[in-house]
N, C-alpha and C positions, 0 to 999 in steps of 0.2 A: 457537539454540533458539527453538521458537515455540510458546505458549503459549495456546489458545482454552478461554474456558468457555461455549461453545455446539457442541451437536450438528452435522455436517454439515463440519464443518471438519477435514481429515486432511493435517496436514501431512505426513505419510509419503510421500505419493503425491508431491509436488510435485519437481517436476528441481531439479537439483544445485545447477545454476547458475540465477540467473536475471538476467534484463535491467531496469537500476534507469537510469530519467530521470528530471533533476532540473525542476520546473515550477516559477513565481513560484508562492507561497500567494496572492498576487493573482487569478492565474486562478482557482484552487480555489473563491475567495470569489466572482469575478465569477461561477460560476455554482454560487452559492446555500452555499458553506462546506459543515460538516458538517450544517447543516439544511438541508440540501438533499433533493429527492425522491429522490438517486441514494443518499446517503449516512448520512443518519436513519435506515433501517431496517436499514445493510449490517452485516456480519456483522465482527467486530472479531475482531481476532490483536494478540497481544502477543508483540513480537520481543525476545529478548536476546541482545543480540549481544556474540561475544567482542570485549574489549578487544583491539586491534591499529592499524594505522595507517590501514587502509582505515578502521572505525570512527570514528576523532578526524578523518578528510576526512569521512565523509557527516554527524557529528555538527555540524563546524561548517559547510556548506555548507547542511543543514535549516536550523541558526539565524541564517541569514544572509537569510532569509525565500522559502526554497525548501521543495518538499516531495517527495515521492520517488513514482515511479507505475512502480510493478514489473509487467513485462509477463510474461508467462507463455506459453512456445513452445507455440505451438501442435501443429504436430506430436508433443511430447514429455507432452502433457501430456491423454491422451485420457481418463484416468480424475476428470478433475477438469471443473467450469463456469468455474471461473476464469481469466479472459482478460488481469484488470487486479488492482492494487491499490493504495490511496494510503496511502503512509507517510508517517507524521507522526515528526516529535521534537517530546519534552517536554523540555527543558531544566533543570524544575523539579526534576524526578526521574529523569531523565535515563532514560528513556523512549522506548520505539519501537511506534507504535501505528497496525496497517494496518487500511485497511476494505475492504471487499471488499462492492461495489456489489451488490444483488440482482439490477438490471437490467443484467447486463454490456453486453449488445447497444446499448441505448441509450445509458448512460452514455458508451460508447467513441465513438459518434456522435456526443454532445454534445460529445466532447473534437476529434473531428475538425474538426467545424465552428468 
């Protein structure tokens, strides 16, 4: 289930499946963390995911100092801007919390280089 309190955001539309790589929170940080110009402004979802086994692997591999960057087919996904997203675990509260970059085009550039 995915959960946003901002306009603009319709997870209805999004495909079924989607493609989740796991990145050091290292990188995230080496360019700029969540104060970042890609990432301060983006657009926040709140994931609750059912309890299962896929779950308790991405739960401990996020706390393992990984983070998740859900790529979004392009072909499948014409009704939406979304290309990228970076999903966090909270641990604390056990939490799954994606951003979704304003500037997709760049951000995804910044990640290429």
């Amino acid at each position: 289930t995915v959960s946003t309190q901002q306009p603009g955001i319709c997870s209805e539309n999004w495909p079924k499946k989607l493609i989740l790589q796991t990145i050091p929170k290292s990188f995230v940080q080496h360019i700029g963390g969540i104060s970042s110009k890609y990432l301060q402004n983006a657009r926040l979802v709140l994931f609750d995911l059912t309890d299962n086994l896929a779950k308790n692997h991405l739960t401990k591999v996020l706390n393992e100092g990984y983070t998740g960057c859900v790529h979004f087919p392009s072909r499948e996904n014409k009704k939406s801007d979304i290309r990228v997203l970076i999903l966090f675990s909270s641990p604390a509260d056990n939490s799954y919390l994606g951003y979704i970059p304003n500037d997709q085009v760049q951000f995804i550039d910044c990640i290429r280089k």
